[in-house]
Every structure is written in C-alpha cells, then in structure tokens.
C-alpha positions in Angstrom: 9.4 30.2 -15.5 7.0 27.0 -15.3 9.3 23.9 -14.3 8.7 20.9 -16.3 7.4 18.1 -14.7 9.4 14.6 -14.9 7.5 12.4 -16.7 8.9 9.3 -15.1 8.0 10.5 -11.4 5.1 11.6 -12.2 4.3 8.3 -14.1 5.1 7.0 -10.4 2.9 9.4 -8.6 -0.1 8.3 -10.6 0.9 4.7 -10.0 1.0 5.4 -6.1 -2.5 6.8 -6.3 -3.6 3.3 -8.1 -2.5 1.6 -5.0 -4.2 4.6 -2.6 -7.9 3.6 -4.8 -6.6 -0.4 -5.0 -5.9 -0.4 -1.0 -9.2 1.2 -0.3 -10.7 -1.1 -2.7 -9.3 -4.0 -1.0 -10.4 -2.4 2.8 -13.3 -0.4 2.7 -15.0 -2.9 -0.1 -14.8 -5.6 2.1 -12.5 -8.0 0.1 -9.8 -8.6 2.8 -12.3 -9.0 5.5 -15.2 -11.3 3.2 -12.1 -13.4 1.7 -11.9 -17.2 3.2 -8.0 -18.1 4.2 -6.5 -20.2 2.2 -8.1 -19.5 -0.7 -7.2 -18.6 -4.2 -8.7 -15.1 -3.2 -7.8 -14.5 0.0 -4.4 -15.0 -1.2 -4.8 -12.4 -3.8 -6.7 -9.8 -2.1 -4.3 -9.8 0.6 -1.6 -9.1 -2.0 -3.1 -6.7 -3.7 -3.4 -5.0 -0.4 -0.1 -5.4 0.9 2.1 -4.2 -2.1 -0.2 -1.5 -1.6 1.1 0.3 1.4 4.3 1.6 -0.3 2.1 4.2 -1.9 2.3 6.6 1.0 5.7 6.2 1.1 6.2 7.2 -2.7 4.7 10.2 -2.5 6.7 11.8 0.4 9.2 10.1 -1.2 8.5 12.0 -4.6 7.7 15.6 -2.4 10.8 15.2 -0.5 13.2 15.1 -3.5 12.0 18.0 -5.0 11.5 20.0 -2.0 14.7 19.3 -0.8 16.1 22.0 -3.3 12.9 24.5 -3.4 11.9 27.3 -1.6 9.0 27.8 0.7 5.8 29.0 -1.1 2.6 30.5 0.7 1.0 30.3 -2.6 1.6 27.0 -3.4 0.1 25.6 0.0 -2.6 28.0 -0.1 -3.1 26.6 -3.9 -3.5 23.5 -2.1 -5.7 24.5 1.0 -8.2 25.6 -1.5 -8.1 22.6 -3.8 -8.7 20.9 -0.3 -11.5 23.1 0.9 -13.4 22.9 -3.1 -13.4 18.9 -2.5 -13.9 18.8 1.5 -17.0 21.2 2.1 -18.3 20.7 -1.9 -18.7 17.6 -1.6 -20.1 17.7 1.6 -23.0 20.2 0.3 -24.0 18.0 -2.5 -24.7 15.1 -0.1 -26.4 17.8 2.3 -28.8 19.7 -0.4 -29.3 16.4 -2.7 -29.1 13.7 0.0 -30.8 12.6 3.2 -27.8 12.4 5.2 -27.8 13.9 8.7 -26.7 17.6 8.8 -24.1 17.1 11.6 -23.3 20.4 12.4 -19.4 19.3 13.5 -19.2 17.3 10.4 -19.6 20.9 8.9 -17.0 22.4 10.8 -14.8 19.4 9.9 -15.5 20.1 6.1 -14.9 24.4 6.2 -11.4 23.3 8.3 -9.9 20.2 6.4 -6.7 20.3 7.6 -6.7 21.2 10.7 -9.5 18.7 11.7 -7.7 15.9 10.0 -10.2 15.4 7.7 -7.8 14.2 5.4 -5.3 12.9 7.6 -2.6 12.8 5.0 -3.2 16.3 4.0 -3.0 17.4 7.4 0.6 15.5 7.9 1.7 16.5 4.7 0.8 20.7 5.6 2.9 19.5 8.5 5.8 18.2 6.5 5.7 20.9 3.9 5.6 23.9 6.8 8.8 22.4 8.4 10.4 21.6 5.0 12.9 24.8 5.3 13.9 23.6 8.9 14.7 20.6 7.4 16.5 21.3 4.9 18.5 23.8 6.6 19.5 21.0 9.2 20.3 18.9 5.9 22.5 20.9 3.6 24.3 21.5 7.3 25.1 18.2 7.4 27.8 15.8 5.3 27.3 13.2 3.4 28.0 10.6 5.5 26.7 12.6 8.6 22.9 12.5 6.3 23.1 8.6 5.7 24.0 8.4 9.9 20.5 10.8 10.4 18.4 8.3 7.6 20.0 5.3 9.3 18.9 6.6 12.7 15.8 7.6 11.9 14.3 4.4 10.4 15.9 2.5 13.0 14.4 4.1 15.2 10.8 4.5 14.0 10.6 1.7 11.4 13.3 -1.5 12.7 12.6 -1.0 15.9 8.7 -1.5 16.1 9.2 -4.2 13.4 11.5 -6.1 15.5 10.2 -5.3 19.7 6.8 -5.6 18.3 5.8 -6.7 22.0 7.0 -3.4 23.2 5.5 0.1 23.1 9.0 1.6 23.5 9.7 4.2 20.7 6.8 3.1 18.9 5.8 6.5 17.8 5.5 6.4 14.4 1.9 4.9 14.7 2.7 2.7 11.7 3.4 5.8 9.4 0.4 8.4 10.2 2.5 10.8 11.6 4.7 13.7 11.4 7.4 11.8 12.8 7.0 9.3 9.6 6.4 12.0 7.1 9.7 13.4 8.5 11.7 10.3 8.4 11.1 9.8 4.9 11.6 13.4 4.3 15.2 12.6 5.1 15.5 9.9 3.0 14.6 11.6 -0.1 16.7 14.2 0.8 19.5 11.9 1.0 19.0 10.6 -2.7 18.2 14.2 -3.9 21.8 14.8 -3.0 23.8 11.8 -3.2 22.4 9.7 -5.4 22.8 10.0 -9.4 20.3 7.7 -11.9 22.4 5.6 -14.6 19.1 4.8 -16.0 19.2 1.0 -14.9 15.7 0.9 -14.3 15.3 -3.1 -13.6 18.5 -3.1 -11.3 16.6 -1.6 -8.7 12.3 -2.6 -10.1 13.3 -6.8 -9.5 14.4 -5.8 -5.8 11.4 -3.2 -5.8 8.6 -6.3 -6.9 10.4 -8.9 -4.7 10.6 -6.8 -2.0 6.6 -6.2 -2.1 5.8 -9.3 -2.2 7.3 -10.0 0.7 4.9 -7.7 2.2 1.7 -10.3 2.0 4.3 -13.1 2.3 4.9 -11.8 5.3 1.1 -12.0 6.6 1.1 -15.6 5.0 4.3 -17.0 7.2 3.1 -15.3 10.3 -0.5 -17.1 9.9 1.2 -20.1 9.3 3.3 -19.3 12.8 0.5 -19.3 15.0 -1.2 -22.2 13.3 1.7 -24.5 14.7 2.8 -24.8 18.5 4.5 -21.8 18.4 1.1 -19.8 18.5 0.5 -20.8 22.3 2.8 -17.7 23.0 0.4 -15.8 23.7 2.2 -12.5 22.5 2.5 -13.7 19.5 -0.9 -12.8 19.2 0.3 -8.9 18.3 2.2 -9.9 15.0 -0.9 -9.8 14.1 -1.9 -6.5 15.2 -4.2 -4.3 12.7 -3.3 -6.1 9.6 -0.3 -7.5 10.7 3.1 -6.0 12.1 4.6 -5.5 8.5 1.3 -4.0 7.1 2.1 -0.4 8.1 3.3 2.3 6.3 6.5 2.6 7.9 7.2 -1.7 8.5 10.8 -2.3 7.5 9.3 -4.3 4.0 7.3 -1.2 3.1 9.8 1.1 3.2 12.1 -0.9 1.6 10.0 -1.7 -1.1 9.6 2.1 -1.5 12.6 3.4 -1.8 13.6 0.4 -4.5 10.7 1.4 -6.3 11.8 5.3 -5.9 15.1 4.6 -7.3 13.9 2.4 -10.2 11.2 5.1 -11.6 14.2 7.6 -11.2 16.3 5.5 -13.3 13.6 5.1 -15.3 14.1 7.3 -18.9 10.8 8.5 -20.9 11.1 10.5 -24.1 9.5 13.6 -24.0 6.8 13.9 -26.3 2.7 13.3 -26.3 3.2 10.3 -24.1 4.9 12.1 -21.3 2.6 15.3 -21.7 0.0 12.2 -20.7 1.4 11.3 -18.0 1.8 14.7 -16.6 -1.5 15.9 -17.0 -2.8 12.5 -15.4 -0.9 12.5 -12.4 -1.3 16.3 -12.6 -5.2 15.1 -11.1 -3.9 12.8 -8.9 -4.2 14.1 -5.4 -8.1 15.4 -6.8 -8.5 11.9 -6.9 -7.8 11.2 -3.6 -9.5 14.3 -2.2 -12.6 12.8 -4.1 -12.4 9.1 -3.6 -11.8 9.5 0.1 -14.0 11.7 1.1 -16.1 10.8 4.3 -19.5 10.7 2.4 -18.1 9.2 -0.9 -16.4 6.8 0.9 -19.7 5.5 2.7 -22.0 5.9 -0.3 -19.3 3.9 -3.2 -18.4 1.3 -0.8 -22.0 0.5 0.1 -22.6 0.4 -3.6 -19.4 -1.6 -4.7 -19.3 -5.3 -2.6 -16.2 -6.3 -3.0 -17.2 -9.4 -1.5 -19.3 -11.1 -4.5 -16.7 -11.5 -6.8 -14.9 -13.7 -4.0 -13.9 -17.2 -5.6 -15.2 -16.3 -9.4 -12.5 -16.1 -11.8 -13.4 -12.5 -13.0 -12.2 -11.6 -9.8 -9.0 -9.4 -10.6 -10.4 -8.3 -13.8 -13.4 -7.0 -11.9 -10.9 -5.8 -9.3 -8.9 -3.4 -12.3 -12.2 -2.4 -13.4 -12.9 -0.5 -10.4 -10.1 1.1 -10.0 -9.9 2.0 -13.5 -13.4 3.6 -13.1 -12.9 5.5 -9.8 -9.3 6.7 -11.1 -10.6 8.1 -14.3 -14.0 9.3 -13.1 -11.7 11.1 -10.4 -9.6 12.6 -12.6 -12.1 13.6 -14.9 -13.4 15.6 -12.4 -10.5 16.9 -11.1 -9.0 18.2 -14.9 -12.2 20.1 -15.4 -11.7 21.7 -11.5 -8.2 22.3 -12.8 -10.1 24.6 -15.9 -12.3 26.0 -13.6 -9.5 27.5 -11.0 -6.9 28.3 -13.8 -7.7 32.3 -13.5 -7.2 31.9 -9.9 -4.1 30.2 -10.1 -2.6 31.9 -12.9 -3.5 35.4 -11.7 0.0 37.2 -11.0 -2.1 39.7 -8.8 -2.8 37.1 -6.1 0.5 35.1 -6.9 2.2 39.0 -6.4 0.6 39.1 -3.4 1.6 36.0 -1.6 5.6 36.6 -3.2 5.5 39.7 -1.5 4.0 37.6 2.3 7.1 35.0 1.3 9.6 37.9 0.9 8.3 38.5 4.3 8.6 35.2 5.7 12.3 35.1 4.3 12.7 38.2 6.1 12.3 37.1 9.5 13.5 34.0 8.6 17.0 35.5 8.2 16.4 38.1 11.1 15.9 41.2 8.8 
C-alpha cells in the first residue's frame, strides 16, 4: 500500500530546498563575497544566507521522523543510488560530448561512483545515515523517554554547544560544522525524539515566531561579532576565529541553526493543510526536490550557472531581492521540471514488482541475519 505523503512536511521539504538553491545563490554567485559592509545589501545577502543553513538540518530532520518507525529498504536506497547515478554521470556526458570541458578521466570515476566519491557530499552522509538507521533505532526504542532526551541533550552538547562556545579549541570539534556522520546522526536522534514524544496541537505560530526570530539571529549573529572586532576587544587576537569560514554560528550544526531548525520542524508539524488539489501540489513539488539538488549542484552546472548568473551586479540597485527570487524561482522550477519528466521516464522501473520482488526477497535476507536466523 502507497503511504500518503504529508502535505505540510513536504510543503517544508520543498521550502528547505529554496534555502539549499538561495544559499548557493548567495555563495557560489558571489553576492556575500561582492557585497560592501555596511550596506543595505550586504546586510541582506548575509541574511538571506544565514537563515539559510537550517535547510540541512530540516531535511534530516524530516528523514529522521519518518524513519524512526520504518523498515530498512534495499530498494528504496537503490531507487535513490540510481536517481543519483542518472543526474551524476548524465550530466557529466552532456558537458563531455556537447562541451569543451576537459575529459578528466577521475572526474569520470567520480561521476559512475557518486556516493562513495562524495560527489555529492550530502548524499554520501545521508547513504550513511540511512544504512545505520536500524542500529539506531534499535538503540532508540531501547531507550526511555527521559533516557532519549539525556542522549539528544548529550549529543548536541557535545557536537553543537561545545564548538559554539570553546571556539578557540579543537577539542571535540568533530562535527566539522555539520558535514558529517556524526551530525547527520545527532539530528537523527532528535527527530527520533519528537517522532515519539512529541504530539502536534496544530499551533503552528507558537513555535514559527521562535522559528523566524531564532534565524535571524543567525546573520545577527555575524553582524555583532563584526561589530566586536571593530572595537578594542578585536586586538585579541583569537578573536580572529569567530570569524572562521563564515563565522562560528554559520555552520550547519552552530547552536542558532539547530535551534532555528527544530522550531521550524515543530511549527510545519503543527502546521494543518486540507487535503485536496493544493496538497497533491505540494507533494508532487517537493516530490522533485532532491532532483533539484542533484541538478543544481552538480560540479559542471555549478561552474557553468554561476559564471553565467553574477550575483554581484545587482549589488546596491533596488531590484535586488526581486532579482534575487527570480533566480531561485527559475533554477527551482527548471529543476523540477526536469526532474518530474525523469520521474515519467523511470516509473516502469520503479513500479516494476519483479525488481521490487527481488530486492523484498535480499531485505528478507538482510532481516535474516539481522535477527541471527
């Protein structure tokens, strides 16, 4: 039986792609790096950026709280492996037959082996994730209530407080500001937690007005630090790393990030949408959502639309955010256009119940030595 998808997660899945496209928008077309500080736009790209990051976070948020309660499924990753494969090495023939980019012969082994080259870095962490999701939730469901919250607390204090507060110190800095399994995992628990424990009473602004502020304080962040170092206070000289990458609270797992997360996790949770043509909408847009980050982000794409698109020019004209949501409006939907009519393409494949058969019969297997049969 086909599970129905919930239209008000997968209304947030499609808006953490939006930030995935705004926040390479903002990076790779050269808006954060062109933009002058303290002006009107610098201010504005660097928001746009920073209430950005949660989008990682949502979607192992959103992957965690349903898999918290599934079983393992071969076909379902190797579903994924292929869509992965389709977009990696596809793509990377066009550009090779129709381009004049160099044929790097490891850049073609990269392409046939997507995951396990990190060509995708998400994808590879999230294979990760997915492959230890039964260990996890076996160490979960063994756990109480209270014992859970002790394992979430624990966990982000240790790979999300801790680096935010010794940011001097490389001790227990592991989670390389979210791009790792150690992150993926982290989070893993925490959408575990509210899989379990926590119950929507469809009060969707009681937790979206903590979910806004608590973004903003992501580029307010950035803003007060800047303003740190501009007074005495910035002759320490290791006051210098605060403003490491981005800055210490633009990571993926910074303490405002994940905070911001989670609120925003909890409000589209609460949040209650009819079913009906609308929702079908949403589905079947966020549906094409990770096609449009296996598009968008691919190695060639990526160097042949941000060469194209200078973020830069629009710097200090007023069209600027309305030039800003047209882009990511027209990468989004060209993305998913493309990705809808792979969707047609593969739906034999998918839908075969021979091949689907086949890998319930490996899973059975699996489950098998699993339980020591």
């Amino acid at each position: 039986m086909k599970k129905t998808r919930q239209a008000n997660l997968e209304l947030l899945r499609l808006l953490a792609m939006v930030f995935v496209v705004t926040a390479h928008l903002m990076n790779h077309g050269n808006l954060i790096g062109a933009a002058k500080m303290g002006t009107a736009s610098y201010y504005l790209v660097w928001t746009l950026f920073g209430v950005s990051f949660t989008c990682i976070n949502l979607y192992l948020l959103i992957s965690s709280y349903f898999l918290t309660e599934s079983r393992f499924s071969l076909w379902k990753l190797v579903k994924m492996a292929v869509q992965v494969l389709f977009y990696a090495l596809g793509i990377t023939a066009i550009f090779w037959i129709f381009t004049d980019v160099p044929h790097d012969l490891e850049y073609l082994v990269y392409s046939i082996l997507p995951i396990s080259s990190d060509f995708y870095w998400f994808v590879s962490m999230y294979v990760g994730m997915y492959v230890l999701a039964p260990v996890m939730n076996k160490l979960i469901l063994a756990l109480t209530k209270r014992q859970l919250a002790c394992a979430c607390a624990l966990a982000l204090a240790l790979v999300s407080v801790w680096p935010n507060i010794f940011y001097f110190s490389s001790a227990l800095n592991t989670a390389a500001g979210g791009v790792s399994i150690s992150w993926f995992l982290t989070i893993y628990l925490c959408g575990a937690y509210i899989r379990l424990y926590y119950q929507p009473d469809g009060k969707f602004l009681k937790w979206f007005l903590p979910a806004v502020g608590t973004s903003l304080l992501i580029p307010l962040s950035r803003f007060v630090i800047e303003a740190l170092l501009s007074t005495p206070f910035g002759a320490i000289s290791f006051l210098d790393d605060l403003m490491w990458g981005y800055s210490v609270f633009y990571v993926y797992s910074s303490i405002l990030v994940t905070a911001a997360s989670i609120f925003l996790f909890l409000a589209f949770l609460n949040l209650r949408i009819a079913p009906g043509r609308g929702a079908g909408l949403i589905n079947r847009i966020a549906g094409a959502s990770f096609g449009v980050y296996l598009i968008h982000d691919h190695y060639y794409i990526r160097e042949s639309l941000w060469t194209k698109i200078d973020g830069a020019a629009w710097l200090g004209h007023w069209y600027l955010p309305f030039a800003c949501i047209g882009v990511i409006a027209a990468i989004y939907l060209v993305c998913t256009a493309i990705e809808l009519l792979r969707q047609k393409l593969f739906a034999p494949f998918e839908k075969s119940t021979a091949i689907a058969g086949f890998f319930q019969k490996a899973d059975d297997k699996l489950k098998k030595i699993w339980n020591g049969d």
